[in-house]
C-alpha positions as CSV (number, residue, x, y, z in Angstrom):
1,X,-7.7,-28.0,-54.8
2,X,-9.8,-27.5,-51.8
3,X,-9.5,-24.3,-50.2
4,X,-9.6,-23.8,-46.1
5,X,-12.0,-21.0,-44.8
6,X,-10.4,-19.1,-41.9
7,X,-12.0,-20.0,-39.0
8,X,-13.8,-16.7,-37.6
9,X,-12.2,-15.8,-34.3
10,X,-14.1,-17.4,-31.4
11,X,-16.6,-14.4,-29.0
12,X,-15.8,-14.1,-25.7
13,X,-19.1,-13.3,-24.0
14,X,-18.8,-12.0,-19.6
15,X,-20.8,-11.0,-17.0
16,X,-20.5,-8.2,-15.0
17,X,-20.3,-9.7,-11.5
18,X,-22.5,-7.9,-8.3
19,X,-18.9,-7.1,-6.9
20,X,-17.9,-5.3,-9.7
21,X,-20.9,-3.0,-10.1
22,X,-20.7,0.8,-10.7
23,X,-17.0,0.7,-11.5
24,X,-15.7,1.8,-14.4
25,X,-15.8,0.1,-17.7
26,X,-11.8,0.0,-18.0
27,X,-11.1,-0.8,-14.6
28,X,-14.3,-3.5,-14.6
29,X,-12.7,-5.1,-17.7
30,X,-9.7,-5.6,-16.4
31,X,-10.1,-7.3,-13.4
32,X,-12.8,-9.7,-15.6
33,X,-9.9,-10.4,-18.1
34,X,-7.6,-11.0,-14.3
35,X,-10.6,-13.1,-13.5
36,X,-11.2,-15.4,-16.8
37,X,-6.9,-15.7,-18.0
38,X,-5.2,-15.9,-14.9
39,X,-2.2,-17.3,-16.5
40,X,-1.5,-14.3,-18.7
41,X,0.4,-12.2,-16.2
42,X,1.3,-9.4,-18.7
43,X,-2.7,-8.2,-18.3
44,X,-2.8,-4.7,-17.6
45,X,-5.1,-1.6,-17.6
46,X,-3.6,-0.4,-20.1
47,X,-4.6,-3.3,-22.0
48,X,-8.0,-2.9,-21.7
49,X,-8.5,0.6,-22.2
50,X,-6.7,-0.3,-25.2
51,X,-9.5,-2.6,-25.9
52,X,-12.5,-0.8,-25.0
53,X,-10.8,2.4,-27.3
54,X,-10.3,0.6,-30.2
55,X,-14.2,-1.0,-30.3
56,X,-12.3,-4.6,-29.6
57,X,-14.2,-4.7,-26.4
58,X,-18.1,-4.0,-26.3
59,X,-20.8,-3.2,-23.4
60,X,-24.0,-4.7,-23.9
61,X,-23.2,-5.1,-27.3
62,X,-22.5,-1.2,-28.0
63,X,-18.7,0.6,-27.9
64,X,-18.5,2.7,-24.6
65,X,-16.5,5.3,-22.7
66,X,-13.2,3.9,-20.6
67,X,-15.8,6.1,-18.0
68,X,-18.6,4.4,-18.2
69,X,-20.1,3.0,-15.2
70,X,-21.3,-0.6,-15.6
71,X,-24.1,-2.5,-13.7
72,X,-24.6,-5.9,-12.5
73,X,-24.9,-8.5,-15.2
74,X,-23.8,-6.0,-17.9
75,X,-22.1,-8.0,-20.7
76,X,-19.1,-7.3,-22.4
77,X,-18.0,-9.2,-25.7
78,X,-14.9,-9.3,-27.5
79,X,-12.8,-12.0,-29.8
80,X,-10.0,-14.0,-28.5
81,X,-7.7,-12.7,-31.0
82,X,-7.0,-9.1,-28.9
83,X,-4.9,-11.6,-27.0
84,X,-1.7,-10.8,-29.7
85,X,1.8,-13.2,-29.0
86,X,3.3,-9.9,-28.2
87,X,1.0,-9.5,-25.1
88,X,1.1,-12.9,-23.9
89,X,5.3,-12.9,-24.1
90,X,5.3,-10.0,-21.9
91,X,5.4,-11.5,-18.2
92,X,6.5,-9.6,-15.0
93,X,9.4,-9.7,-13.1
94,X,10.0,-12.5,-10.6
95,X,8.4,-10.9,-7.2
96,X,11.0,-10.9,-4.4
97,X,10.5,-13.2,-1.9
98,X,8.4,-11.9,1.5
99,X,9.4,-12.9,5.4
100,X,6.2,-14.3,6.3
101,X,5.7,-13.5,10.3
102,X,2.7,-15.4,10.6
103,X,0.0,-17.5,8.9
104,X,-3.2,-19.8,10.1
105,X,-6.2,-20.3,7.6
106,X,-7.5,-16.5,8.1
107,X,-4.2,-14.5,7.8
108,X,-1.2,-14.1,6.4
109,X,1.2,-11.7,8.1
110,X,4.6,-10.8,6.4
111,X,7.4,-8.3,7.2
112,X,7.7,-6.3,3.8
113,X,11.1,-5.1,2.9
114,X,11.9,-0.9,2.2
115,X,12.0,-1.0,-1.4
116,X,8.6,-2.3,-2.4
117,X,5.3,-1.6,-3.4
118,X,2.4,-3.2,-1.7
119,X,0.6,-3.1,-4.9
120,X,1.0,-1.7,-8.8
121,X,-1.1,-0.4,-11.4
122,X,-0.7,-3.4,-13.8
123,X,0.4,-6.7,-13.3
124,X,3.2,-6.9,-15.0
125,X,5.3,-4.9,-11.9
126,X,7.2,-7.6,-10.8
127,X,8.1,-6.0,-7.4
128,X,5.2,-6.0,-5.3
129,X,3.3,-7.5,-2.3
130,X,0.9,-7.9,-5.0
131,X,3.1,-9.6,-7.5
132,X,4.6,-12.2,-4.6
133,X,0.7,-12.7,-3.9
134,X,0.0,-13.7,-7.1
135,X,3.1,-16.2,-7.8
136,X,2.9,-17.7,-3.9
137,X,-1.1,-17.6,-3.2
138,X,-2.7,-17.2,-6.1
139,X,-6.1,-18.7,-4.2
140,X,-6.3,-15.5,-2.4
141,X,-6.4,-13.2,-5.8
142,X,-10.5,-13.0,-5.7
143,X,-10.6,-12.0,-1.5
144,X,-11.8,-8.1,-1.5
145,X,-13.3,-8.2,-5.1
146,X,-10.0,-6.4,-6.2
147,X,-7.1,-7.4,-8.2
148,X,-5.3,-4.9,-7.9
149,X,-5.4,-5.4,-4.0
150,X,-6.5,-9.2,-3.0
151,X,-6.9,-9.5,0.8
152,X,-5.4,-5.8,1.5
153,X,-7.1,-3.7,3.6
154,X,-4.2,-1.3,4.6
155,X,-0.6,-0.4,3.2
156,X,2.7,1.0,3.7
157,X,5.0,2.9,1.8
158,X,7.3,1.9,-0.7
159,X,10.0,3.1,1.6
160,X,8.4,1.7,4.8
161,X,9.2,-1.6,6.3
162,X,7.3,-3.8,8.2
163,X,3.9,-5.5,9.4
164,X,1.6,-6.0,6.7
165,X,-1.7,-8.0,7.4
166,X,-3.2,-10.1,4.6
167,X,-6.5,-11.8,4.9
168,X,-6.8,-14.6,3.2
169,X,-10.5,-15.2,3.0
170,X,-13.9,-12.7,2.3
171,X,-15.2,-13.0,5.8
172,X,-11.6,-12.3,7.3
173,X,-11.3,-9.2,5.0
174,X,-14.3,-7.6,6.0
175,X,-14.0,-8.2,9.3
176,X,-10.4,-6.7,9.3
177,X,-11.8,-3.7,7.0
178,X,-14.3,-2.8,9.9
179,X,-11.6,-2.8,12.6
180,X,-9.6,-0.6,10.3
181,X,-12.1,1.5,10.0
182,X,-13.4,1.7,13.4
183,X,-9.9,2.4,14.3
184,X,-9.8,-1.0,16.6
185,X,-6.1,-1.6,15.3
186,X,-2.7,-0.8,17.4
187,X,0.0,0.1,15.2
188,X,3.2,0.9,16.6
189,X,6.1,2.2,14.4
190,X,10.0,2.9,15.1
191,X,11.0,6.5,13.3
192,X,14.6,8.0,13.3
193,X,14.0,11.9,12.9
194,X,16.3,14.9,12.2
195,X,16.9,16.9,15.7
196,X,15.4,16.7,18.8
197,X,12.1,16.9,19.7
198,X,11.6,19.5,22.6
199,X,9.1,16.8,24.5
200,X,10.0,13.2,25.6
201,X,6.6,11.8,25.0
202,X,3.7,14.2,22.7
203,X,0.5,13.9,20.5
204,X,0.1,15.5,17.3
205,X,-3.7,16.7,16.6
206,X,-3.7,18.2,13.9
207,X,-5.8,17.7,10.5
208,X,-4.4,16.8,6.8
209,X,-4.8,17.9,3.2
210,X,-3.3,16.9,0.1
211,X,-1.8,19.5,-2.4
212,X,-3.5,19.6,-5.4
213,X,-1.4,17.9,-8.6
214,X,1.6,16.6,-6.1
215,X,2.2,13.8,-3.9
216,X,2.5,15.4,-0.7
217,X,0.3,16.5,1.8
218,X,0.2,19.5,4.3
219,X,-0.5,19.6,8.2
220,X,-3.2,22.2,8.1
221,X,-3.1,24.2,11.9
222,X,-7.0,25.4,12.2
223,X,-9.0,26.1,15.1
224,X,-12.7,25.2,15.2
225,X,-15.1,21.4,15.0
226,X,-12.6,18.8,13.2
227,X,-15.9,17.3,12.7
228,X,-16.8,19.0,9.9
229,X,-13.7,19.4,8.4
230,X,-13.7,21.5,4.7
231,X,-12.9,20.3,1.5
232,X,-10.2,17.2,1.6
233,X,-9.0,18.2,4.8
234,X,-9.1,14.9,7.4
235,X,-8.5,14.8,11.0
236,X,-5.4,12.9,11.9
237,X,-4.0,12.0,15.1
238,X,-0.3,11.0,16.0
239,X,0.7,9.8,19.9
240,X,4.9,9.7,19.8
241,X,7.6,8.7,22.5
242,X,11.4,9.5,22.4
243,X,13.5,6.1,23.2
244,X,16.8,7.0,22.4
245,X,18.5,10.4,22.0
246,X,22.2,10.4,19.9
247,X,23.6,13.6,18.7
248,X,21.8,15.2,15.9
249,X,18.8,13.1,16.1
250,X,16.1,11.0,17.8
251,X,14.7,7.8,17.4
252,X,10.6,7.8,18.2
253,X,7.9,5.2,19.0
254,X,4.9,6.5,17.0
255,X,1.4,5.5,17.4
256,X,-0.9,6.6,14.7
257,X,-4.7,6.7,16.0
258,X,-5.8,7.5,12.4
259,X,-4.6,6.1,9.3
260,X,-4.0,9.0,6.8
261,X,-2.0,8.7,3.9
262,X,2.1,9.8,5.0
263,X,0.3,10.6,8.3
264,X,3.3,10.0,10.4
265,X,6.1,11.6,7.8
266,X,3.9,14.5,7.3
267,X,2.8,14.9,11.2
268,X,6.8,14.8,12.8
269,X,7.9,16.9,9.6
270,X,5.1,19.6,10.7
271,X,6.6,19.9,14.2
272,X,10.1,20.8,12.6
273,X,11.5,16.9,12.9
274,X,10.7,15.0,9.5
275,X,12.3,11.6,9.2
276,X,15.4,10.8,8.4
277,X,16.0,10.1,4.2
278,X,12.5,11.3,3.7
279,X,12.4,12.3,0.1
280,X,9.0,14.0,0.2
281,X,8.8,15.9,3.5
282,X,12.8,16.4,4.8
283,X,14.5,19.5,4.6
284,X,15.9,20.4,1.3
285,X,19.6,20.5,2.4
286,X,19.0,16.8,3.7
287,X,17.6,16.2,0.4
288,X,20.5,17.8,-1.6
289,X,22.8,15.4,0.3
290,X,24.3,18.6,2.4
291,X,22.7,16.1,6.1
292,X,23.1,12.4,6.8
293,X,20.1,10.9,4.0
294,X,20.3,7.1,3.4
295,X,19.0,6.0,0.7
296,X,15.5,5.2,1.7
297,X,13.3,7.1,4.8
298,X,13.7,5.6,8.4
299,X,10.5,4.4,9.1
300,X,9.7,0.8,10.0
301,X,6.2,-0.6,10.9
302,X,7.1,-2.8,14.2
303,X,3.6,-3.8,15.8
304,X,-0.2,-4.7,14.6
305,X,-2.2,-5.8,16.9
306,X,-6.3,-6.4,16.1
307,X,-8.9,-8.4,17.7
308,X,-10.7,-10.5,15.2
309,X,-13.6,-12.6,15.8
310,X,-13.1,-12.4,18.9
311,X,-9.6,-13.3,19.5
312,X,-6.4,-11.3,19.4
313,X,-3.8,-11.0,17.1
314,X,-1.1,-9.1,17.8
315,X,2.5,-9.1,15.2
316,X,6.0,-7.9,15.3
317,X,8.2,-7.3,12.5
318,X,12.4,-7.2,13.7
319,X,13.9,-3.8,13.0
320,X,15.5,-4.7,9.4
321,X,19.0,-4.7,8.4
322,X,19.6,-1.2,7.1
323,X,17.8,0.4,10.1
324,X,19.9,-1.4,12.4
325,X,23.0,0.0,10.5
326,X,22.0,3.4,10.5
327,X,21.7,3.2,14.3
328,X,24.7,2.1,14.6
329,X,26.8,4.2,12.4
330,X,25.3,7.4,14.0
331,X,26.2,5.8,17.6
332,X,29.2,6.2,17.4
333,X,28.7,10.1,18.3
334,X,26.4,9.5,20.8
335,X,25.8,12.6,22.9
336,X,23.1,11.5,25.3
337,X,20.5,8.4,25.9
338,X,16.7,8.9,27.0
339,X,16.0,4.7,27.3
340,X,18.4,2.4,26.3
341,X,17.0,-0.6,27.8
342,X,14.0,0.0,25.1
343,X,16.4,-0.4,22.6
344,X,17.5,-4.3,23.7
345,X,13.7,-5.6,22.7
346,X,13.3,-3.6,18.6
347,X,16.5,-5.6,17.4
């Protein structure tokens, strides 16, 4: 009787690409694996720190660190067979569908719902911008050299609705990364905030910093050059405008100048007013359900609006459902109105 060798599983031989360069070797393997199986949607950083602990995945030929920093045309080599059944089975959760606002052959604008992540740390969370990205357009998954983040340049909160702007090619992504950062983009956004604030129409100057090991961050009062800000302190800057007064709270037109992380929760919070069902910054009897707390924070992106390549773009997002509610639950106690006529155009 003849006897079958086992066939030697086949080596999978990549290149680190120029984009990729000086990341780190787990992160860098990931997005190659994202790159080169597509299809396998249950990929995952995990995964390949997995991999690259366990000797199954090799740099130039040698084990490495999940730390180490890899350069362009590195190699990396493993054998097809890390790819178990198991891991392929696994497969994310449909992605909710997104309102898409606007779309042409640059950008894709979309109205994301309270509720949802822009983007994950694996691809198997189902319930992302990311996720509806990669079921809907998954041509646009290599635009910004990231995964993780095709075609984002800027995000909003889980519990924040509203305008999100997707490019959907490398030229487009760039050029709206430099208006980003050049702070060429109007953003308007609709708060509802506990109290009222003692001035109709206010700015809010006044620098951030992150606490060390949590979430939050802190609205640092200092006196001095905000140019040469200390440590991970960062200047932020917050226009506002009252357009409707009922009787324990306000509803506010914000205009960020800066785009700081919870700039605008942590910035009206600072002045005593933090928005309504905000889990991170409200008051704690809020927070113990003691005050009015919906189940996600009142904040809704309503306007973008960005010149690109020399034309301008400007989006609106409709104030969504549960917004609209809470407005008009708390109406019914109404104790005063600052502008009801800029009410008639947000719904």
């Amino acid at each position: 009787m003849q006897h079958m060798t086992a066939r030697s599983p086949k080596k999978i031989l990549l290149e680190i690409p120029r984009h990729l360069k000086d990341k780190r070797f787990d992160k860098a393997l990931f997005l190659l694996l994202q790159l080169k199986y597509p299809e396998n949607k249950a990929l995952s950083r995990g995964f390949s720190a997995t991999l690259i602990k366990n000797g199954q995945a090799l740099l130039n030929g040698e084990v490495a660190q999940l730390h180490t920093q890899v350069s362009f045309q590195d190699t990396v080599t493993f054998t097809e067979d890390v790819f178990s059944t198991e891991q392929k089975a696994q497969a994310p959760r449909k992605a909710q569908a997104m309102k898409v606002i606007y779309e042409d052959e640059r950008l894709l604008v979309i109205n994301k719902p309270a509720g949802i992540k822009v983007h994950g740390e694996t691809a198997r969370e189902g319930d992302t911008v990311v996720a509806w990205i990669q079921e809907t357009r998954p041509e646009l998954l290599a635009v910004g050299g990231d995964l993780l983040r095709p075609g984002i340049v800027h995000r909003l909160d889980r519990e924040t609705s509203g305008v999100l702007v997707i490019a959907k090619d490398e030229e487009t992504f760039q050029e709206l990364k430099q208006a980003f950062q050049k702070r060429k983009v109007k953003k308007t956004y609709f708060a509802l905030v506990y109290g009222h604030l003692p001035l109709l129409e206010g700015k809010i100057d006044t620098p951030l910093m992150r606490l060390s090991g949590e979430l939050k961050r802190k609205a640092v009062n200092i006196e001095g050059d905000f140019t040469k800000l200390p440590g991970n302190l960062r200047s932020a800057l917050t226009y506002y405008a009252v357009m409707a007064r009922y009787h324990n709270f306000d509803l506010v037109r914000v205009m960020p100048q800066t785009g700081r992380t919870h700039q605008i929760r942590v910035h009206l919070s600072s002045l005593g007013y933090p928005i309504v069902g905000d889990k991170l910054y409200a008051f704690k009897p809020a927070r113990r359900g003691e005050l009015f707390f919906p189940e996600r924070q009142m904040l809704h992106a309503a306007m973008l609006s960005v010149e690109l390549f020399g034309e301008q773009y400007s989006f609106q997002a409709p104030l969504p459902a549960d917004f609209q509610k809470v407005l008009r639950d708390i109406d019914e106690t109404r104790e005063s109105s600052y502008d009801d006529e800029a009410l008639k155009g947000i719904f």
